[in-house]
N, C-alpha and C positions, 0 to 999 in steps of 0.2 A: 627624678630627672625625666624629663619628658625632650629626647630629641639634643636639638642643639642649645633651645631656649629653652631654662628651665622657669618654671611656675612661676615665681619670688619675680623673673626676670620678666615677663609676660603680666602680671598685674601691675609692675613700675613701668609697663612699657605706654598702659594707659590712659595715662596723664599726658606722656610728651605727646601722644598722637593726638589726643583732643586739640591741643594746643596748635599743631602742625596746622590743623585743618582750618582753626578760627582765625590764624594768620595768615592760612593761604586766600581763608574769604576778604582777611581785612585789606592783603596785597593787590586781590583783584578789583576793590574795591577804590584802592588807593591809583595804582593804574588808569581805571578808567575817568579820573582826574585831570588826566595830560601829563604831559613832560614833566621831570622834577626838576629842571631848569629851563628858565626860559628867558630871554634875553640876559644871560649872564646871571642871573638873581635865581634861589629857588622860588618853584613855586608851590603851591598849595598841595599838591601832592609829596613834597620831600621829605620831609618831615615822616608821614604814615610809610613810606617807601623804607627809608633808613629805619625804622624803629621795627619794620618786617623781619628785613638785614638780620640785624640784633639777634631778634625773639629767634630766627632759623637757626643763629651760632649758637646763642644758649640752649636749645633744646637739645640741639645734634651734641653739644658739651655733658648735657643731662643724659643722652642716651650712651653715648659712648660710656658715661660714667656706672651705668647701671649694669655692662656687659663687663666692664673692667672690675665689677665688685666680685667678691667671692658671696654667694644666694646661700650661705648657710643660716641663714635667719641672725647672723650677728649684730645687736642692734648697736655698737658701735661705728662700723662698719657703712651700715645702712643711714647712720645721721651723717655722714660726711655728704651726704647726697643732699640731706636737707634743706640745708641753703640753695642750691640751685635750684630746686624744685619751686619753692617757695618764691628765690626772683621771677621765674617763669610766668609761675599762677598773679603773682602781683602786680604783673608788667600783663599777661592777659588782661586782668580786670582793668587797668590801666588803661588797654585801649579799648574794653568794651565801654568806658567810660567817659571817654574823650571827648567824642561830639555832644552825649547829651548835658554833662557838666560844664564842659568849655576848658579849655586851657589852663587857665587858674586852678579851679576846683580841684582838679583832677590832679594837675602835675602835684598840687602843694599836697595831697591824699600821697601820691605817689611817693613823693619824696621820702613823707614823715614817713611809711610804712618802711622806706627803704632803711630808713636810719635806725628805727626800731629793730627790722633784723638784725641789721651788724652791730645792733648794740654801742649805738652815740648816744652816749651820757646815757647810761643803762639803769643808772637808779631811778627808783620809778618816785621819786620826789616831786613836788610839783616844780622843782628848781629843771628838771631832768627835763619835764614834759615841756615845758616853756622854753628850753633850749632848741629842744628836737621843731619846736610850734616854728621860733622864729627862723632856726636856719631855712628849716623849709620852706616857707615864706621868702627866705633871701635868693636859696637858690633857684626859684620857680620865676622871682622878679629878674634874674639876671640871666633866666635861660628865655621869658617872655622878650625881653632889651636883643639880646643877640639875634633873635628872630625877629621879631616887628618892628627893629628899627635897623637893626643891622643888614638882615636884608630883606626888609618891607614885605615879610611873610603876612598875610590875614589869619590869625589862630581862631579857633573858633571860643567864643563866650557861651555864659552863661544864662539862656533867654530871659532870666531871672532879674536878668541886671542892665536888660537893656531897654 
């Protein structure tokens, strides 16, 4: 035991901080954007603003979770933290991937990884994967609708496609 923070607590502390720092680049980032609403409507920065939000509550949930563990190397214990970690890291990649994939690409990547963690239709069939393809797909189309027409957000594409 080293102190107040022991080791086990101090190498899991790792992660969340990388993560603090490339959200706080991506908030500064989102910020100097302008307002996230503007005339009644968001705008182009809400979306990164809200999604900073987020990433800050999940982390501070990851960190508190790594202090409320018992650091005796239990690896049951330590997989309860799993899942959080792993949203974290795929919601970072998420937004490191944002602008240069575009909106689509990224959120429908997003999605399916997220489905895949919690294990939506976890048989790795190809019935399983075609399930996890389309939802994502659906929800990525009806989270694009709620923004770009709902309230006439510009998401950014895929320069691939345009």
């Amino acid at each position: 035991m080293r102190g107040i923070i022991k080791g086990t607590q101090l190498r899991q502390l790792c992660f969340p901080l990388l993560v603090f720092i490339f959200v706080t680049a991506y908030l500064v980032d989102a910020v100097s954007l302008g307002r996230p609403i503007k005339h009644g409507a968001p705008s182009a920065s809400f979306m990164p603003i809200l999604l900073s939000i987020i990433m800050y509550i999940a982390t501070t949930v990851v960190v508190f979770g790594i202090f409320s563990t018992k650091t005796s190397g239990d690896e049951k214990q330590l997989s309860n933290f799993s899942a959080p970690i792993l949203v974290v890291a795929i919601t970072a990649i998420y937004i490191g991937i944002f602008v240069q994939f575009g909106f689509e690409i990224s959120t429908a990547l997003y999605v399916y990884a997220l489905l895949t963690l919690f294990g939506y239709s976890a048989n790795r069939s190809i019935g399983g994967v075609v399930k996890r393809v389309l939802l994502s797909l659906l929800i990525t189309l009806v989270i694009y609708a709620f923004f770009a027409f709902g309230f006439g957000v510009q998401l950014p594409t895929f320069e691939g496609w345009a």
